[in-house]
Each structure stands twice: as C-alpha cells, then as structure tokens.
N, C-alpha and C positions, 0 to 999 in steps of 0.2 A: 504494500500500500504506500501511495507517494501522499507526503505531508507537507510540501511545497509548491502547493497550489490556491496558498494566499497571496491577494494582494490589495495592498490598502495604499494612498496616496498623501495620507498625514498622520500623525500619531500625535497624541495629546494625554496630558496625565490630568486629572483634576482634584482636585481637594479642597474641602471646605474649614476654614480654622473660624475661629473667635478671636486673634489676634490679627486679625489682617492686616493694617497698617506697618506691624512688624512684620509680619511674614512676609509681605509683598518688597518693604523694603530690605530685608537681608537679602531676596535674591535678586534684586533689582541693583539698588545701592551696593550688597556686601558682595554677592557672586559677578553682579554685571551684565548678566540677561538683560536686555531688553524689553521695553511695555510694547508687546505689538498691536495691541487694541485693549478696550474695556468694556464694559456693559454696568447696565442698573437698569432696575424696576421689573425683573423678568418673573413675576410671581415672588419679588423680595427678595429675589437675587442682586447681587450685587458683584462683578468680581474683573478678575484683570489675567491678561492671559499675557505671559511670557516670552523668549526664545530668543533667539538666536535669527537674525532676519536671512532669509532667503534658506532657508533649513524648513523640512516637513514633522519637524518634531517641539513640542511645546509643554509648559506647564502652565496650568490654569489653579488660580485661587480666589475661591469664592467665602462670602460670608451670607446668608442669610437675615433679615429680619427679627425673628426670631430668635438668632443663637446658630453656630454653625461647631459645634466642638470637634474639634480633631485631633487629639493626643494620639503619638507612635504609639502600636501595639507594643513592639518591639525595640532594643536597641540594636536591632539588626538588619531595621527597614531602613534600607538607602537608595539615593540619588547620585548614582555613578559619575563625574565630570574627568573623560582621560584628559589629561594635558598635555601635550611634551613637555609642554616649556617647564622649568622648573622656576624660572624667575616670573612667570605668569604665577606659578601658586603660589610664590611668595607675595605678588604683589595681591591675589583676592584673600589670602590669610591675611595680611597684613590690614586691608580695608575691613577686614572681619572682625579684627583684633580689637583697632580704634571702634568698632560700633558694640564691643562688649562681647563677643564670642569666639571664645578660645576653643582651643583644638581640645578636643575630647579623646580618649584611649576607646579604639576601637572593641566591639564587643568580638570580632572576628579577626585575633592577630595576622590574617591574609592581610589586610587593608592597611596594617604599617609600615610592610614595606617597603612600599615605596608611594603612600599617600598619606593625607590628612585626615583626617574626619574634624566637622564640627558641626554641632547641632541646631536647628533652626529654633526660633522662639514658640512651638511647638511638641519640639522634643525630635521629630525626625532628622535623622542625618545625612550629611554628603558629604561623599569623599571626592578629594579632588586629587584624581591618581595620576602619579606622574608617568605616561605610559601612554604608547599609540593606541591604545585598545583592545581589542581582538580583530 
C-alpha cells in the first residue's frame, strides 16, 4: 500500500492561549516571524497568523471572547526552528533573553545538542536547532 499520495498546498498550526498579547509577541518580536495577516469578530475570535513570507507553512494564535486557555500538555511538545546559522540563534536567544525568556533544559537531552529550547508564555517550547534539518 502507497502512503504518498497526499497532497496539501499550505500547512498551518493553530492554537488558542489567554495570553495572547504575549504569545503573539514572543514569536513575532522574540523568534521574528512575521504578522502575515489578522482577523477579529469571527464568532469572538480574534487572532493573528504568523510565518515566514513566501513559505506555505504558518502559525496561527487565537484568543476567544470568552477565554481561550492553552497550557502545554507536555514539556515535550515542541516547535522545531532548524537554523544553520549559529549566530542567527544567538541573535533570536538573545532578543529572547532581553524580553525575559531564558533557555530552559530540555525534557529530551536529543535537543541539546546542538539546540536551544525556550518556552513561550504558555508553557510550550521551541527549539531552535542548529542544523539543516532532515
């Protein structure tokens, strides 16, 4: 049986926090993504969508009307970023640093390596691996 017979022409991650203003700016302000667009009023949605321009992959964070909680399950849910550069993860650690988040010990010693991990005002983490990727 062949399993390579999807295909999709964007991918997008979404999450709803209660802190949004901080979450949008750590990965905005601290990582450096991009605001590719926004939205409000969608049934008391409210949110802001991510990325990297001219790329088909994004992050979206929403907040609801009501309450949007979204605490990590885990300390082992992460947000992959490979980098080469090494002075590139110095320079988004660094802007991280000055905004109050430090690098955290990974729960998966894989991830020290040769990466960072630090956690968002949430609780979920990314690492930002020094590494072409797969």
């Amino acid at each position: 049986m062949e399993f390579n017979d999807f295909t999709a022409v964007q991918v997008r991650v979404a999450r709803p926090t209660d802190q949004f203003e901080e979450v949008v700016g750590f990965y905005e302000k601290g990582i450096g993504l991009r605001r590719l667009t926004e939205f409000s009023g969608h049934n008391g949605y409210h949110g802001v969508i991510l990325g990297l321009p001219g790329l088909s992959y994004h992050l979206e964070f929403t907040k609801h009307d009501d309450g949007s909680p979204c605490k990590a399950p885990t300390q082992d849910n992460l947000l992959v970023f490979y980098i080469p550069s090494e002075e590139e993860i110095s320079k988004v650690t660094a802007r991280l640093g000055e905004m109050g988040y430090a690098e955290v010990e990974p729960e998966n010693p894989y991830w020290r390596e040769k990466g960072k991990t630090i956690e968002d005002p949430d609780g979920w983490r990314v690492v930002l691996m020094n590494t072409n990727g797969i």
